[in-house]
N, C-alpha and C positions, 0 to 999 in steps of 0.2 A: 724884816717885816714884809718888804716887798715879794720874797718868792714863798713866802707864808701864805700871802692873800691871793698869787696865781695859784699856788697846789689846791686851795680851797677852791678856787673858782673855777679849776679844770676838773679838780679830781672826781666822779662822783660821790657821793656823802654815803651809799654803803662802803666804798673802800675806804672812805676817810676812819669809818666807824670798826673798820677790820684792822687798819692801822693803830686805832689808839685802841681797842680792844686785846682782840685776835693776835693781831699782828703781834703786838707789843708780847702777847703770852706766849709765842713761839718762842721769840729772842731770848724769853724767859725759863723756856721750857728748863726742867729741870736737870741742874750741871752735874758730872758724875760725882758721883761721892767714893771720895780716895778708899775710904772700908770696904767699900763692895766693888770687886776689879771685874770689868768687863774681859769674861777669857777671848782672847784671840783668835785662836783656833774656832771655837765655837760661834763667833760671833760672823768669821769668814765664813764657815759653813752656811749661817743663815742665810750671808746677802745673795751667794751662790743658790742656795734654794730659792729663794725668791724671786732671783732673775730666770732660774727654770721655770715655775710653774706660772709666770708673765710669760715665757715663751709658748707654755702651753696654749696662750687663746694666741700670741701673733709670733709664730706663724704657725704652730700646729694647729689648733680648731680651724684658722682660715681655710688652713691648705684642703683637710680632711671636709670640713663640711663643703669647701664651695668646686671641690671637684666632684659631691656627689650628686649637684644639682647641674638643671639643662642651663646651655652655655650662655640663655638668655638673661638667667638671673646670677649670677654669679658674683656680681660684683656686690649685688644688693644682699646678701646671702653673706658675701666676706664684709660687709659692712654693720652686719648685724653684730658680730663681735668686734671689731676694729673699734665700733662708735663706744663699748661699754669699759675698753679702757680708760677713755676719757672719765666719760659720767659715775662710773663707780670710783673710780679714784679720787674724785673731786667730794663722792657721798661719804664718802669713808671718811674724808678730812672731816668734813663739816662734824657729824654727827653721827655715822654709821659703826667709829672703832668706838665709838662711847660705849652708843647701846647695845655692840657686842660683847666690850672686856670692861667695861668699869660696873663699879659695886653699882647695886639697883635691889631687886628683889628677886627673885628666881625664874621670871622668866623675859626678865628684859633690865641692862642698864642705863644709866640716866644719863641721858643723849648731852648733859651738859657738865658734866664730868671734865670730860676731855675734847671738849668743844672745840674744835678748830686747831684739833692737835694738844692744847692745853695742857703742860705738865708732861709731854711724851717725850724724853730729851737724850740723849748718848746714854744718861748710866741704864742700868738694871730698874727690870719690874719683877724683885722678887715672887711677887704671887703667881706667876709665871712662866720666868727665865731666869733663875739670876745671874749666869754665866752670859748672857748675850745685852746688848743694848736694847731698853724698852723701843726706840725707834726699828731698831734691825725686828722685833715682834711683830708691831707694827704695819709695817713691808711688806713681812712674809704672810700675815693674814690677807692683806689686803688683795694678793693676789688671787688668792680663793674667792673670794668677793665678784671679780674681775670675770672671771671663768664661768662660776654656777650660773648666771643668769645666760649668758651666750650659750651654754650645754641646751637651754631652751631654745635658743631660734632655730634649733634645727626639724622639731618637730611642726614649725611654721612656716620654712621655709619655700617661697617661689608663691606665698600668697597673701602676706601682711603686708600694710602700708608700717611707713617708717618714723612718724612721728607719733603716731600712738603706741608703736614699738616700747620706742623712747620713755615714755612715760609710765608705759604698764611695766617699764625693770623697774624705774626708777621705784615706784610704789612697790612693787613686789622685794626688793631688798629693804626697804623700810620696813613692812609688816610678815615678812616673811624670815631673809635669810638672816639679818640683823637680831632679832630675837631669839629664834633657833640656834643661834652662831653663841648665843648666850646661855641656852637653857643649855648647851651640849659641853661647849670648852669653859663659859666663863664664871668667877669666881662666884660660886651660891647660884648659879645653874641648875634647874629643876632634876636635870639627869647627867648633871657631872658626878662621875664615879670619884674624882679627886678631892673633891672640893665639899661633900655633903650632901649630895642631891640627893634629892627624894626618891626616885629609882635610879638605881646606878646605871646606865647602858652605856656598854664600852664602844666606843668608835674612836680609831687612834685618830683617823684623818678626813673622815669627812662625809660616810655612809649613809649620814640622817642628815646631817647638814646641807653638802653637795648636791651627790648623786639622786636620794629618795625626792630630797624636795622639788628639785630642778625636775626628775624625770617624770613626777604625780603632776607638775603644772605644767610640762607640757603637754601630756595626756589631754587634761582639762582642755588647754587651747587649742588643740588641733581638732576636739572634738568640738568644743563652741564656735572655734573662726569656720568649719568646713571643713569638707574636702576641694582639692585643686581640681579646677573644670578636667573634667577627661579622666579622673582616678575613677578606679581602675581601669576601666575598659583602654584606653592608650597608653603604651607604656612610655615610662619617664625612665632613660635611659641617662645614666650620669655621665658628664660632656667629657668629663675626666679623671679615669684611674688614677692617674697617676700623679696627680694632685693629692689624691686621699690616699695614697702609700706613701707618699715624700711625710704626710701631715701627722698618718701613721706613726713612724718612725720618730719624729718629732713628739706624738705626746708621750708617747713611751720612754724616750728621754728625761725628758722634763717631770713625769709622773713621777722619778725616783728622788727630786726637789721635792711635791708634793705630798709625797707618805715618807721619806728616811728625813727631810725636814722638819715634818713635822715634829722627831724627837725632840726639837728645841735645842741642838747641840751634836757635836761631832762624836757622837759616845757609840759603844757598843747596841747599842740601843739602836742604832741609825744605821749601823750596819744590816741587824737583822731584818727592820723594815724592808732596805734596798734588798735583802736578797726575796723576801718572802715576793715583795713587791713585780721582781724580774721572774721567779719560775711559777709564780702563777699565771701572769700573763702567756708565758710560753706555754702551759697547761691547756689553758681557756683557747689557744689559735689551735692547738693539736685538736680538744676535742669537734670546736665549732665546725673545722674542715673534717673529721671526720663524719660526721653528720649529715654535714652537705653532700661528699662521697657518696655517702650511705643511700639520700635522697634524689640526688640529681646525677651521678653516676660520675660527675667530675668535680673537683674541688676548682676554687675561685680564688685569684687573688683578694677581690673583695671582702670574700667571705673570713679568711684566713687574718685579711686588718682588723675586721667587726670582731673575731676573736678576739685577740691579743686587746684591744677597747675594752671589751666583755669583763677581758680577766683582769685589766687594771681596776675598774671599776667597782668591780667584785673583792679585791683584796684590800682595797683603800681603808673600810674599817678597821681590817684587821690586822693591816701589816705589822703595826708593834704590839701583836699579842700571840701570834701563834708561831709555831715553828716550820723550819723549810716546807719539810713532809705533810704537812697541814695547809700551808700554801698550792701545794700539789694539787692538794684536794681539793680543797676550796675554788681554783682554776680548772679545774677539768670540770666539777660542777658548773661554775657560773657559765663557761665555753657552752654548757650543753643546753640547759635550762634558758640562756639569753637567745640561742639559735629556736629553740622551741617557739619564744614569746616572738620572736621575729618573722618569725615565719610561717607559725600556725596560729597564735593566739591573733595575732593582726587581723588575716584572712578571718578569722569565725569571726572578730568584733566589728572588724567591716570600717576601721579609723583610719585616717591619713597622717598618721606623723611622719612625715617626709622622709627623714633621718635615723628613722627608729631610737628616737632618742629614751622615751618610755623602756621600750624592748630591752637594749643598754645597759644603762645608766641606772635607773628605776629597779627594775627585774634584779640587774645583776648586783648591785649593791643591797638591796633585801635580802637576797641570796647569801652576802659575803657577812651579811649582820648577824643573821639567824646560825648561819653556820660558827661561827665565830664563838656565839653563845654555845653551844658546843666544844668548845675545841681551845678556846684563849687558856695560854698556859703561864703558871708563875713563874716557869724555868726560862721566859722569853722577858716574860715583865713581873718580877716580886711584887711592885707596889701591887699589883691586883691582887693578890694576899694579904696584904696586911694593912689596906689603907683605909678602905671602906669600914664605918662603923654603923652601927643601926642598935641602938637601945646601951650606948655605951661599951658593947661589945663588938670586935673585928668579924665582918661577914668577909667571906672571901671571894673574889667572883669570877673563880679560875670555871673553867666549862663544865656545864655538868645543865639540871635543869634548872634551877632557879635562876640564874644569869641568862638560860634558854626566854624563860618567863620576863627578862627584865627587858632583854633585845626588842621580843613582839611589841611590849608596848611603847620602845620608843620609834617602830615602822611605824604601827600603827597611828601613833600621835601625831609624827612625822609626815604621812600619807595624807591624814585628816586635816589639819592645818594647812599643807600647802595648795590641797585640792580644793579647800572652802573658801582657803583665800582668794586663787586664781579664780574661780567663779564669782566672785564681789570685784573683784576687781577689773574683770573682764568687762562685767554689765557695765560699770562704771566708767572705764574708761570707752567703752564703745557708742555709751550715752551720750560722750562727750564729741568725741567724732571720730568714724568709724572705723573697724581694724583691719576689715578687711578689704582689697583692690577689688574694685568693678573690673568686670569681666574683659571687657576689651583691654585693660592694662596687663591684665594677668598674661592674656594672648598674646600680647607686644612683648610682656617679659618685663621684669622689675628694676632690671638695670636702668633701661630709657624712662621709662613711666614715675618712676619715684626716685631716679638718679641723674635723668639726662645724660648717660654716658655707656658707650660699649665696652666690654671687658677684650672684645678684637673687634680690629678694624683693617682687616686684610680687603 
């Protein structure tokens, strides 16, 4: 009785309530059931993906985005993602794998399903893996979670404060990637081609999810927070190459967790990703340098990483739908189309996204959707033959136009949604208190001003 009525009297009473709740439903989560065997193989494959594409924000986005800013903000730049491994892994528990994969209606699950992990336990979640542990599912989404919202601070970067940072992910994966994460992969998903959706659009890994939605809201807030005092007229020279080559190399790594994972399993399947996933990317850095050559009469290492980003970004839909030779394509397009939008579309719009995350991210994943509707073959994936039905009858949604037709309107929706959102949410949160640094901070640099620390101290 006695350490009964200190835990009560130290504990505070939401953990006391997480304990006899929560808590208690973990412990209960659900135990494997001996009929349905967790494969080994495939379930090793997931944890390995998921520890890749966690690698992708620490340390690849760190490295990549905070060597492409001045050495003043750098820290506060690499804390922009550092800080959303925390806060999105903790959303995700709460509420965020709910309203992504549990039953709901089509364009959003019920955040209380799987509340605080609830029922996510070692066996299988047939509706989605049965070879791997619903927990190892889990993991591996969560990651992607982790990432999309930091793909945005780059387009803000070296000129937001950091507690309303904080807050504007926090809401923006609540009303943003949590839904979408729903209407794309999960089960009765307005545009899961697996599962019944109402327009089928294929994205193996992440093109509507990820990439569109993160690179349309950062658009939105580089346009609403400003431009950096001195853009353009001074130029903002990145402190460090060679941070963003080491960081390079790193998501390009880890990018083959996040599209050959995605197959959910060690299979054939996951090989084709990994390859389509690796020669595009080499595609996209050939063309983007060639370009630049063509332009500035030298090629960059810079230039040559923004590629090989381009072309990951770009395949990421389609990696488990199209073949090598399709990848090809698909990467030498997005390389050229992403150097355009970076380098001319910018200058005529006259916006400051620091990182050209839009340019990217945005650009290049539209790019790998649309084409994709073109080009997805059943000889890479059958099920896109034979699984989709519409009036009781098999539609098939190998390349051609009507799957051309089904991709636009999931940009489209995609676009519209995360740009309407980040505009409501912006005002909102800026109502609240403000996003962006006063001048003299910005001057000082974001590191001291919003961190109190130098990234050197030579």
């Amino acid at each position: 009785m006695r350490s009964t009525s200190l835990l009560g009297t130290w504990l505070p009473r939401w953990v006391m309530l997480f304990l006899a709740s929560g808590g208690a439903c973990l412990l209960a989560a659900d135990a494997p059931d001996p009929a349905v065997a967790v494969d080994s193989g495939d379930n090793a494959w997931m944890l390995v993906s998921a520890a890749m594409v966690l690698l992708m924000t620490a340390p690849g986005l760190i490295l990549f985005y905070g060597g492409l800013v001045r050495s003043k903000n750098v820290l506060s730049t690499m804390m922009h993602s550092l800080i959303l491994m925390s806060v999105m892994s903790l959303l995700w528990m709460l509420f965020g794998y709910s309203m992504a994969f549990a039953e709901g209606n089509a364009f959003v699950g019920n955040p209380l399903t799987y509340f605080l992990l609830k029922d996510v336990g070692t066996g299988p979640n047939p509706t989605y893996a049965g070879t791997i542990s619903h927990q190892s599912f889990m993991l591996f989404q969560m990651m992607f979670v982790i990432i999309t919202p930091a793909l945005i601070s780059g387009a803000v970067a070296e000129r937001i404060r950091f507690k309303p940072y904080v807050l504007f992910m926090i809401l923006w994966a609540t009303l943003v990637y949590f839904p979408l994460c729903h209407m794309v992969w999960g089960a009765g998903g307005f545009f899961n081609w697996a599962s019944g959706g109402s327009v089928p659009v294929l994205d193996f890994a992440g093109g509507t999810v990820v990439h569109v939605s993160s690179g349309v809201s950062a658009l939105v807030l580089a346009v609403l927070l400003g431009k950096r005092v001195g853009y353009p007229a001074e130029p903002m020279m990145p402190h460090n190459v060679v941070y963003s080559l080491v960081g390079t190399g790193l998501l390009w790594f880890g990018w083959f967790g996040f599209n050959a994972g995605s197959a959910l399993g060690a299979g054939e399947l996951a090989t084709s990703a990994f390859a389509a996933t690796h020669f595009s990317s080499a595609a996209a850095a050939l063309s983007w340098t060639a370009m630049e050559t063509w332009k500035n009469g030298k090629p960059s290492a810079l230039g040559a990483a923004s590629g090989m980003v381009a072309g990951l970004a770009t395949i990421t839909p389609a990696s488990g739908f199209v073949t090598i030779p399709a990848a090809v394509v698909i990467g030498l397009a997005g390389g050229a189309v992403c150097y355009l939008a970076v380098s001319r579309l910018k200058a005529k719009l006259g916006y400051d996204d620091s990182l050209d995350v839009f340019g990217v991210h945005a650009v290049g994943s539209m790019t790998g959707l649309l084409l994709l509707g073109l080009m997805a073959s059943p000889a890479v994936n059958p099920a896109i033959a034979s699984t989709f039905q519409r009036g009781g009858q098999v539609v098939s949604l190998a390349g051609g136009p009507g799957q051309f037709g089904n991709q636009i309107v999931g940009v489209l929706f995609t676009a519209v949604l995360a740009g309407v959102a980040s505009v409501i949410l912006f005002k909102g949160v800026n109502a609240i208190m403000p996003m962006r640094v006063h001048a003299e901070d910005e001057n000082l640099g974001l590191d001291l001003a919003e961190h109190g620390e130098r990234a050197y101290n030579d």
